[in-house]
C-alpha positions in Angstrom: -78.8 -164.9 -81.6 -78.4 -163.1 -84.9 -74.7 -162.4 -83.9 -73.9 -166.3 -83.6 -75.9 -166.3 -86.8 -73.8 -164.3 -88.7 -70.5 -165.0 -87.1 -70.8 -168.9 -88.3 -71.7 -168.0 -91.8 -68.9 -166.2 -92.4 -66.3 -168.1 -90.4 -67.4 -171.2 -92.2 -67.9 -169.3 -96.2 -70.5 -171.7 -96.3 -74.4 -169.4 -97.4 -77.5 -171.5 -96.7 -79.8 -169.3 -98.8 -81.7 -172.0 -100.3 -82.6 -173.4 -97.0 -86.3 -173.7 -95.9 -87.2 -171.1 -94.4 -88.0 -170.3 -90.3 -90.9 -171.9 -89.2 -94.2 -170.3 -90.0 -92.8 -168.3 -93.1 -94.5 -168.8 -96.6 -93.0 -170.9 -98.8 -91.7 -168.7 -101.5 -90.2 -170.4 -104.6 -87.7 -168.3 -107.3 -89.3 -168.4 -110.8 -88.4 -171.4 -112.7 -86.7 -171.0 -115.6 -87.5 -172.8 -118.9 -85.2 -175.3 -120.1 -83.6 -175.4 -123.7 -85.2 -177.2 -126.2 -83.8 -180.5 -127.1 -82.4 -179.2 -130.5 -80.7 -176.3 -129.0 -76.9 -177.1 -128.9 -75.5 -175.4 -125.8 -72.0 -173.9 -126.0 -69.7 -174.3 -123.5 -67.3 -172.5 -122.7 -63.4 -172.8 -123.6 -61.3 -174.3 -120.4 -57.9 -172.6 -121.8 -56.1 -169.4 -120.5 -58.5 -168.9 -117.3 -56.1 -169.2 -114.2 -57.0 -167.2 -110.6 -54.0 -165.0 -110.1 -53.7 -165.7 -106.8 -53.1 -169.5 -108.1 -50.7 -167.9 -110.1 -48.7 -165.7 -107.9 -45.2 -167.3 -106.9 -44.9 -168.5 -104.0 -42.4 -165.9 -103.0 -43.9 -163.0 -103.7 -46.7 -163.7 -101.0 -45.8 -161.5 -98.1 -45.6 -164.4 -95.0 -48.7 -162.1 -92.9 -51.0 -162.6 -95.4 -53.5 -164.8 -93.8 -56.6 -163.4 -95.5 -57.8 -167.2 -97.0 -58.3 -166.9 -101.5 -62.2 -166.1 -102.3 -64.1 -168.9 -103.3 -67.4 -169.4 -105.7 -69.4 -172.9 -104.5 -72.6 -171.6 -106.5 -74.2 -169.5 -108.8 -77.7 -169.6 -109.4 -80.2 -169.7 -111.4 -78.4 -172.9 -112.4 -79.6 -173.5 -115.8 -80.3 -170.4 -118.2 -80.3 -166.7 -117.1 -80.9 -164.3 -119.9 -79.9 -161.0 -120.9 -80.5 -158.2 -118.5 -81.1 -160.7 -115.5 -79.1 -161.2 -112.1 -77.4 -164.3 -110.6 -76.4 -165.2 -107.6 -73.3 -165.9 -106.7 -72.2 -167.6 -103.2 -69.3 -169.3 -101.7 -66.8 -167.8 -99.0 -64.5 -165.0 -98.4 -65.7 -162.4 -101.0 -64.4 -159.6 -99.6 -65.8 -156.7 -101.6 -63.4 -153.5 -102.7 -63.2 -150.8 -105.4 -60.5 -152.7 -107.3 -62.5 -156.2 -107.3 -65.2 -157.0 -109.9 -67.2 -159.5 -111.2 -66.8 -160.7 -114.8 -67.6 -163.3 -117.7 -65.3 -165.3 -120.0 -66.0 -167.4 -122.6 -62.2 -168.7 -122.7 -61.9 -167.2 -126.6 -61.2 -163.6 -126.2 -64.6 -162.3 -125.2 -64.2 -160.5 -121.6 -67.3 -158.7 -120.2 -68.0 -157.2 -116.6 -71.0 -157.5 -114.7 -73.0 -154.3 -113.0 -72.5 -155.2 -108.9 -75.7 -154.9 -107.3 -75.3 -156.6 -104.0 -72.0 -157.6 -102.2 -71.1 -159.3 -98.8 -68.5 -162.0 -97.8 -70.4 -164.7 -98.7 -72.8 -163.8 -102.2 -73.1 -161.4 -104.8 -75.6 -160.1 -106.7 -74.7 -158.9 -110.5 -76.5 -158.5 -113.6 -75.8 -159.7 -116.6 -75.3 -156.7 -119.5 -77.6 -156.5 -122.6 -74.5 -156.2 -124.5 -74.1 -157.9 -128.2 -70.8 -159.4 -127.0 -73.4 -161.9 -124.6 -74.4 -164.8 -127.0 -77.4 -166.8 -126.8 -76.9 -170.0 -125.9 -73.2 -169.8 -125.3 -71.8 -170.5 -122.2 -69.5 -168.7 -119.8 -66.8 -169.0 -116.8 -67.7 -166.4 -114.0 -65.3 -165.0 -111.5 -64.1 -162.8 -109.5 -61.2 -160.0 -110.7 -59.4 -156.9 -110.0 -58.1 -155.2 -112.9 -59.4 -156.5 -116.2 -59.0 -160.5 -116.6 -56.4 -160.7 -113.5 -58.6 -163.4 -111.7 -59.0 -163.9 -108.1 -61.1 -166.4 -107.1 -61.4 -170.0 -108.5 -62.8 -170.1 -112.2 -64.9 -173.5 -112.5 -68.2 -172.0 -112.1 -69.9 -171.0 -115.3 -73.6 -169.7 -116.4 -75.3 -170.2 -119.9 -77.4 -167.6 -121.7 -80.5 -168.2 -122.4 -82.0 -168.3 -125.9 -84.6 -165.4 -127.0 -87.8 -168.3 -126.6 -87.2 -167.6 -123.0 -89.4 -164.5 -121.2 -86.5 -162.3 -119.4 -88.9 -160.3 -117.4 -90.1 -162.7 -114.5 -91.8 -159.8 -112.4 -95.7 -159.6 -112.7 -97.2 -156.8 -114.0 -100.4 -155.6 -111.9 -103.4 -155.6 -113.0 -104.1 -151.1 -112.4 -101.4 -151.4 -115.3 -98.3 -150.2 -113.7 -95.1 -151.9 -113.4 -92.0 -152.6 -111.8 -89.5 -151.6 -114.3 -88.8 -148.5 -112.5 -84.8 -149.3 -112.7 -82.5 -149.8 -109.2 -83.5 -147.6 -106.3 -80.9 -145.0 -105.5 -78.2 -145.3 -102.4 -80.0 -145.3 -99.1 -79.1 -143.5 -96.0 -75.7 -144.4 -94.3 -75.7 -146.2 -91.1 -74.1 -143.8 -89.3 -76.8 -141.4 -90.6 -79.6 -143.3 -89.1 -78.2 -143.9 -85.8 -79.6 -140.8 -84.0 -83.5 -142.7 -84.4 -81.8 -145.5 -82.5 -85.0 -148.1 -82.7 -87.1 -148.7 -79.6 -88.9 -152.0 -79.1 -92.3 -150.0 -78.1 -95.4 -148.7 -79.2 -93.5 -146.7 -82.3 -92.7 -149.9 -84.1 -94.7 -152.9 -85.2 -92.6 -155.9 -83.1 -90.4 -158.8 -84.9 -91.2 -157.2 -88.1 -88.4 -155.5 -90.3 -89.7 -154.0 -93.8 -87.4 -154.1 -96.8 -87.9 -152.2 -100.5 -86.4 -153.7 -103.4 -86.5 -152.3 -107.0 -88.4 -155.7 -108.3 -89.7 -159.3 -107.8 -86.2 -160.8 -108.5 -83.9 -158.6 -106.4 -86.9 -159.5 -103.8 -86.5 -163.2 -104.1 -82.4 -162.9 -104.5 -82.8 -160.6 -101.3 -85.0 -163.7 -99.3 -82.1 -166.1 -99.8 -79.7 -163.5 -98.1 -81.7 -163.0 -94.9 -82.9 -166.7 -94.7 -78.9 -167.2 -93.6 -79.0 -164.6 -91.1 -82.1 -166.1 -89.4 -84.6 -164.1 -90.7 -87.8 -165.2 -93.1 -90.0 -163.3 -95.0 -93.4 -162.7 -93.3 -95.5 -160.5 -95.8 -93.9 -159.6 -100.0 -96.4 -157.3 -101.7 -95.5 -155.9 -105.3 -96.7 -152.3 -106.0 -96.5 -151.7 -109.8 -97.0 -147.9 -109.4 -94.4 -147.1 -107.6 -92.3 -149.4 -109.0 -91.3 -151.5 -105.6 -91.5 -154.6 -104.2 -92.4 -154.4 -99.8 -91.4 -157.4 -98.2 -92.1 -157.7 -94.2 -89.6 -159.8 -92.3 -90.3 -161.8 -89.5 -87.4 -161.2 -86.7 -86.4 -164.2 -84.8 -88.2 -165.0 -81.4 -86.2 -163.8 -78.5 -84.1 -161.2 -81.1 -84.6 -157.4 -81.2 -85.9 -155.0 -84.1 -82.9 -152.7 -83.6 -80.2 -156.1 -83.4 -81.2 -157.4 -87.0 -81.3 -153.7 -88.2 -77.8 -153.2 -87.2 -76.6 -156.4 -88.8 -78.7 -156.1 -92.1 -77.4 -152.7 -92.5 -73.7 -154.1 -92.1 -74.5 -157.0 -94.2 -76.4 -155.1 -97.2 -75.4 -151.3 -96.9 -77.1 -150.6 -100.1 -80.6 -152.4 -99.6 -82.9 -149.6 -98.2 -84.3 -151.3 -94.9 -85.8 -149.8 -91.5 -88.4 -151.6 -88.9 -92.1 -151.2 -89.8 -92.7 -148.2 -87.9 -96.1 -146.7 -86.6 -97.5 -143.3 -87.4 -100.0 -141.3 -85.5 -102.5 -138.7 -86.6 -101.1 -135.1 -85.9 -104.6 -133.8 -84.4 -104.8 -131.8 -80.9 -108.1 -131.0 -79.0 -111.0 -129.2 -80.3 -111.7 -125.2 -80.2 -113.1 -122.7 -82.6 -112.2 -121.0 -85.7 -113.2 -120.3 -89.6 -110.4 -120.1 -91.9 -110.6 -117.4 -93.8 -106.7 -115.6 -93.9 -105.0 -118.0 -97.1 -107.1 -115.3 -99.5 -109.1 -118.8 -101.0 -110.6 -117.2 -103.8 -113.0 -119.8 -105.9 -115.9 -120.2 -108.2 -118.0 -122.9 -108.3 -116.6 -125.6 -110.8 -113.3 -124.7 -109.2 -110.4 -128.0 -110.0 -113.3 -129.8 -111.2 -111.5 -133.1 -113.2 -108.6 -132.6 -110.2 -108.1 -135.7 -108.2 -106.7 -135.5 -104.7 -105.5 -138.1 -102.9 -105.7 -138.5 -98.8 -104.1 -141.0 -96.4 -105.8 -141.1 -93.1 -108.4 -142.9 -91.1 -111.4 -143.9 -93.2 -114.1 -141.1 -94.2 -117.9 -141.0 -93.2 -119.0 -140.0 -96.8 -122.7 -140.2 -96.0 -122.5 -136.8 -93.9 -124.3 -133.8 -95.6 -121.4 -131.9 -96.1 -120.3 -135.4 -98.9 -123.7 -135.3 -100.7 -123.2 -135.9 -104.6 -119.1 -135.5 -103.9 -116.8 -137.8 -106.0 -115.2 -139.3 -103.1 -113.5 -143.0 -103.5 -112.3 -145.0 -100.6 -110.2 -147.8 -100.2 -109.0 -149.6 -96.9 -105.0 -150.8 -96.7 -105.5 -152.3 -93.0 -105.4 -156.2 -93.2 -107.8 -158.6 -92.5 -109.4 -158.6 -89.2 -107.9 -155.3 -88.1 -110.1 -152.9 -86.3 -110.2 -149.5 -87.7 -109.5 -146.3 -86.2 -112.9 -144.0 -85.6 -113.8 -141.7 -89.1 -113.3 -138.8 -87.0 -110.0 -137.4 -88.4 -110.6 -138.3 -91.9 -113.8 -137.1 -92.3 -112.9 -134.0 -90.2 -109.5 -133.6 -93.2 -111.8 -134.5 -96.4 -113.9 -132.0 -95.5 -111.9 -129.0 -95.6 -111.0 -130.5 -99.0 -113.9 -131.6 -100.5 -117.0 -131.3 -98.5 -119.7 -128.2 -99.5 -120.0 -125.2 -97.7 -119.2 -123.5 -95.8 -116.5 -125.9 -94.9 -115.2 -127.4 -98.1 -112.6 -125.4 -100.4 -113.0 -127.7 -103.7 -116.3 -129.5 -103.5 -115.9 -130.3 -107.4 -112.8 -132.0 -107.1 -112.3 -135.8 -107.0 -111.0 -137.4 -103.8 -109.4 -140.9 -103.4 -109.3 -141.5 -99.5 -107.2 -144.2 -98.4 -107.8 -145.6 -94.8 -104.9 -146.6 -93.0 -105.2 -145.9 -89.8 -106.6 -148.8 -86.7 -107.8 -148.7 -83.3 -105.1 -150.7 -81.1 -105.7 -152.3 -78.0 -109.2 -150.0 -77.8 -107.5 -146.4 -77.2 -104.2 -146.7 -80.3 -105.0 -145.1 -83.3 -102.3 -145.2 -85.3 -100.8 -147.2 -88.8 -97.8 -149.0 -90.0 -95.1 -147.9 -92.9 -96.0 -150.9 -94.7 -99.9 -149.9 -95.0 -98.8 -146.1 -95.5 -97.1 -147.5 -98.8 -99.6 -149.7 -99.9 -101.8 -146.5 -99.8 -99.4 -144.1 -101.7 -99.0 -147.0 -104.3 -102.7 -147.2 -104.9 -102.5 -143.2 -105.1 -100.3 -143.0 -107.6 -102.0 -145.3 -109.4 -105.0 -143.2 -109.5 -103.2 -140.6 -111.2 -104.0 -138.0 -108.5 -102.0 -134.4 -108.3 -101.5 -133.6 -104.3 -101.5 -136.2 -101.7 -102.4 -135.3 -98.2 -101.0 -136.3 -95.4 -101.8 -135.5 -91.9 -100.0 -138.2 -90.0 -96.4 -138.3 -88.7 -93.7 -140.5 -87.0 -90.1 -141.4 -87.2 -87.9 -141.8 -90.2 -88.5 -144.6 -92.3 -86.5 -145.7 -95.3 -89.4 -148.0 -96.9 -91.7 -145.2 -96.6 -88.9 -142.6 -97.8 -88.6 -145.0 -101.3 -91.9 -144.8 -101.4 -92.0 -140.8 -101.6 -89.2 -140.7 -103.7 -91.0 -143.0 -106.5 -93.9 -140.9 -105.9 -92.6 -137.9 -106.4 -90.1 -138.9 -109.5 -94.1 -139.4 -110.9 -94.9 -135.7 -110.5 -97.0 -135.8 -107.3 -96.9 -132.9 -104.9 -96.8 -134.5 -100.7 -98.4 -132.3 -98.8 -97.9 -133.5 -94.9 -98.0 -132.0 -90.8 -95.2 -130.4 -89.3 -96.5 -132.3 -86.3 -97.2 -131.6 -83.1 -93.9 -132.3 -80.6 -94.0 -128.9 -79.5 -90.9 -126.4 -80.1 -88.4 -129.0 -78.6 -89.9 -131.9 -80.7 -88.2 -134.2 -83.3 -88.4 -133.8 -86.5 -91.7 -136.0 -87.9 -91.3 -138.2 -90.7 -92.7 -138.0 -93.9 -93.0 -134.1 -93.9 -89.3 -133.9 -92.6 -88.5 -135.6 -95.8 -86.8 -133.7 -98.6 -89.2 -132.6 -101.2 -92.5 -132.8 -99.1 -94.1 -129.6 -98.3 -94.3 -129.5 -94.2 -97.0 -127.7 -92.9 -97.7 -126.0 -89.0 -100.7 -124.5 -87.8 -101.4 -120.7 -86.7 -104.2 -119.4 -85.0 -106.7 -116.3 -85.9 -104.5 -113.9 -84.9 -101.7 -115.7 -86.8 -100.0 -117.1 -83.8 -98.0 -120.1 -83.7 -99.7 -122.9 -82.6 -98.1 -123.6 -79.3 -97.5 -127.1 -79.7 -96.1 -127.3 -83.2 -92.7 -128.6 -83.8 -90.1 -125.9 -84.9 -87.9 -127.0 -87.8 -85.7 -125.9 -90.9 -87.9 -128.5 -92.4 -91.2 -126.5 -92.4 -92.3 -125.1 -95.6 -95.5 -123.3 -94.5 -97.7 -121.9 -92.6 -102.1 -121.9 -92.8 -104.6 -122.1 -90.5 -105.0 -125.1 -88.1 -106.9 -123.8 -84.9 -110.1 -123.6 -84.4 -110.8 -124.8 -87.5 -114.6 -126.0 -88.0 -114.8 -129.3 -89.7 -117.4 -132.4 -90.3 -117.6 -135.1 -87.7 -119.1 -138.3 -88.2 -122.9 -138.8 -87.9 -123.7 -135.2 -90.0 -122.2 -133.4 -87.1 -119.5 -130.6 -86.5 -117.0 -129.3 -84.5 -113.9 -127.0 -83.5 -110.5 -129.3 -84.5 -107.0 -127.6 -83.6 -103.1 -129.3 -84.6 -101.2 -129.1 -87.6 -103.4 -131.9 -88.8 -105.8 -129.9 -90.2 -103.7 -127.0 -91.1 -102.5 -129.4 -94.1 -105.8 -129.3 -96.6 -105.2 -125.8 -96.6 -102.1 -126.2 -98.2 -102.8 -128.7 -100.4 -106.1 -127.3 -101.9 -104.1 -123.9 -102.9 -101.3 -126.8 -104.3 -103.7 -128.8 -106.4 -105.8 -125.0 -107.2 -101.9 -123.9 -108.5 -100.9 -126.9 -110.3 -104.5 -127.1 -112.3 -104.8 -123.6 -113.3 -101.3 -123.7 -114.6 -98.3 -124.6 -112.9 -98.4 -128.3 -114.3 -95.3 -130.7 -113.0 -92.7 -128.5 -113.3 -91.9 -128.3 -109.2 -89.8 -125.7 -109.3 -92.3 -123.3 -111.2 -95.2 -123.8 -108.5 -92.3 -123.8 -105.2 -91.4 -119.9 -106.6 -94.9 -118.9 -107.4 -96.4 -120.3 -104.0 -93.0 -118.7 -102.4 -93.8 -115.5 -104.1 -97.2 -115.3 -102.7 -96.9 -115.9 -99.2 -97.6 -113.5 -96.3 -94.1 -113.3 -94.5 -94.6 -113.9 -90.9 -91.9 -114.2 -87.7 -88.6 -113.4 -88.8 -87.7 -112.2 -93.0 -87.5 -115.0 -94.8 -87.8 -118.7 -94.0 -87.7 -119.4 -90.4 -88.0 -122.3 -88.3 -91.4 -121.4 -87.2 -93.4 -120.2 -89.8 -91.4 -121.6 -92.9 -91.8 -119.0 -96.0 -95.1 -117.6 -94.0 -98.8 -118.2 -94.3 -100.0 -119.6 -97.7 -101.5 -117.2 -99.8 -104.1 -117.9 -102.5 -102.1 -117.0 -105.9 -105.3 -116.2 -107.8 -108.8 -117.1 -108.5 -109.5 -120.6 -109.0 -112.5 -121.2 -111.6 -113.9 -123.9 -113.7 -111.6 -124.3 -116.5 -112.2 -125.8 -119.9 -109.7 -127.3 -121.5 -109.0 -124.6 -123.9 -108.8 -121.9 -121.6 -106.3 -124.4 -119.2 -104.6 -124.9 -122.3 -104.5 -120.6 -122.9 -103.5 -120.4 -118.7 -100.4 -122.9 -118.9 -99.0 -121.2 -121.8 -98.9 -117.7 -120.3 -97.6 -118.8 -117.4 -94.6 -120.4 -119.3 
């Protein structure tokens, strides 16, 4: 359905993006824009000197097997003002996109000014208009399509008018936590061809008819709606996340269509929009044994990271268990209305290890800021979605903490990979499981990622646990069976998988960072590198990643002097 979709778009140049959406959609509106005042005298712009080149061209020197029809501009939107620094719209037919074409503005006097491309397929493109001094307010201006510099293409009899300063620019809301979503353009995704080895599945590992899409803001969002609205698509779910500076918007696949179908023909209609299906993740927990960590060399005094926050996306917590008494723990829940949530089990099992007191808890004095995103499916599923896991990471941020903690995994996502990237640009260290596919097993997704610290279990004797996935990926190594952790209801027990294996490495992360290692990444990867206890083969290996995490030093309570004293030695 998609296919015939698409195909009559194209073959007919003609883009329906302000067409009501599918059935069932919200009704999403672009911001208005305010109209001049009466006593404003618009400029328009000068009619002379603008002809298309291929207009132009003589007739003879047109090769006879050309066939490839001229472009052509029918609209350009917003229709009545756009100001400085904004986007428009443009749409019409056969706008074939190459290195040598370009979008530009002429006032039909002398001034000649190119736009910044952000999104371009046959029938609309995207650009922004520069905060350059050249762009007058109130003037007006002919917009087309060139290659070279003023050798026009396409037909010239569209124009756009600047808006005067009285106007707001900045249409995107700012949330109320006080971040915002003036975090610039989002880098280059993936290729296509890069993604195609997690060929999607409609089954249990995605959330069905539902396509998640990142954009950089609220406007790019909205231009983005119009696009998909042509392909059949409509826009079930837009949630702006100020912190990390990114807009989530949840598509609603057509009836009868597959995930992996309007993947394919999203990606080949907007290769630079950073896209994926709303994957599920699962907890990375085995069964239950014995054990008592005790081989990182945690050394700690009471006080110990106290003013730390950590943050921890999981399943909720059961905070009124002993082991929780007088902690600082905060909890928020991302799962949406009506949803059943998973069991506390593996959250509560993860923040203590953390947080709870002894003899379980590493950093009882530290604050933690659990985030709950995991439900119970069809009474036996525990698992989440990448659109709850970003929500979460987004409320993280936001709460300033220093290590996030997550003991979840699941297939590459490119939402939840924009997500990680924007939290980690912030300075926030993402500590997550190795999983537990065994030593043939995929690669799991987010600690696969570039720049999150993976983490795999050993046992008491420092033995791989059996089934932990092997990987160039893995970063290291600490204790993950028989670990003995909090249960809900004030009880405890004997947890094994690389689940809980990851506290370990985040306490000694968020110990590092506080009693001196700061933001700069590099700094606390060679000093936690330095420190390790090398195990398997020299070196990093595939099993055991740099070795087992090692304690660097004695965490104590710090005043902000002596912090002060600690960073500067260590510099």
């Amino acid at each position: 359905m998609l296919k015939v979709i698409a195909a009559w778009i194209f073959a007919t140049g003609i883009l329906t993006a302000l067409a009501a959406p599918a059935l069932g959609a919200p009704a999403i509106t672009a911001p208005k824009i305010a109209p001049h005042p009466a006593s404003t005298t618009v400029i328009k712009p000068a009619s002379r000197i603008l002809i298309p080149q291929y207009q132009a061209l003589p007739t003879s020197t047109i090769p006879s097997t050309v066939t490839t029809p001229a472009p052509a501009i029918t609209a350009v939107n917003p229709a009545d003002c756009v100001a400085k620094g904004e986007t428009i719209i443009l749409q019409g037919s056969n706008l074939l996109t190459s290195n040598a074409h370009s979008i530009a503005i002429d006032d039909g006097n002398g001034t000649h000014i190119d736009l910044l491309t952000n999104r371009w397929i046959g029938t609309s493109i995207t650009a922004t208009v520069p905060d350059d001094t050249r762009v007058q307010e109130g003037a007006g201006y002919w917009v087309a399509m060139e290659t070279g510099h003023g050798v026009w293409l396409s037909n010239i009899d569209r124009s756009i008018t600047i808006c005067m300063a009285t106007k707001s620019s900045d249409t995107r809301p700012t949330p109320a936590g006080g971040g915002s979503l003036l975090e610039g353009a989002l880098p280059q995704p993936p290729s296509a061809q890069s993604l195609q080895d997690a060929a999607i599945k409609e089954d249990a590992t995605v959330e069905p008819g539902e396509v998640v899409i990142a954009s950089a803001n609220m406007n790019e969002a909205q231009q983005l709606q119009q696009v998909v609205q042509t392909m059949g698509l409509a826009v079930k779910r837009r949630t702006p996340l100020g912190n990390l500076g990114l807009v989530v918007s949840v598509l609603r696949v057509p009836k009868g269509a597959m995930v992996a179908d309007a993947l394919g023909q999203l990606r080949q209609a907007m290769p630079n929009v950073w896209l994926d299906a709303n994957h599920r993740y699962q907890l990375q927990a085995g069964g239950e044994a014995r054990y008592a960590p005790r081989t990182i060399a945690w050394n700690s005094r009471a006080g110990c990271g106290a003013g730390l926050i950590i943050g921890l996306v999981d399943t909720a917590v059961d905070d009124t268990h002993p082991l929780f008494k007088d902690k600082a723990i905060i909890q928020r829940s991302f799962l949406a209305a009506g949803i059943e949530p998973a069991p506390m089990k593996h959250g509560t099992a993860t923040a203590s290890i953390l947080v709870g007191g002894a003899p379980v808890g590493l950093m009882p004095d530290v604050q933690l800021r659990a985030a709950g995103v995991f439900r119970l499916r069809n009474n036996k599923e525990v698992d989440t979605t990448a659109e709850w896991v970003v929500a979460a990471l987004d409320w993280l941020v936001g709460e300033k903490v220093t290590v996030i903690n997550l003991s979840l995994g699941g297939p590459r996502n490119l939402l939840v990979e924009a997500a990680v990237r924007r939290a980690m640009k912030k300075g926030v260290v993402i500590v997550a499981a190795a999983g537990n596919g065994g030593a043939g097993g995929a690669p799991v997704y987010l600690a696969a990622q570039p720049g999150v610290i993976a983490v795999t279990a050993v046992d008491a004797n420092l033995k791989p646990y059996k089934r932990a996935n092997r990987g160039d990926y893995i970063a290291y190594a600490a204790p993950g069976v028989d670990v003995w952790v909090a249960a809900p209801g004030g009880d405890g027990v004997y947890a094994l998988g690389t689940s809980y294996a990851v506290p370990y490495v985040t306490a000694v992360i968020a110990a590092t960072k506080w009693y001196g290692a700061g933001n700069d990444r590099a700094a606390l990867d060679n000093l936690l590198q330095s420190k390790v206890k090398d195990l398997g083969a020299p070196g990093r290996d595939n099993v055991f990643g740099w070795g087992l995490i090692q304690m660097p030093g004695e965490c104590v309570r710090l005043t902000k002097a002596s912090r002060g004293k600690s960073k500067s030695k260590r510099r």
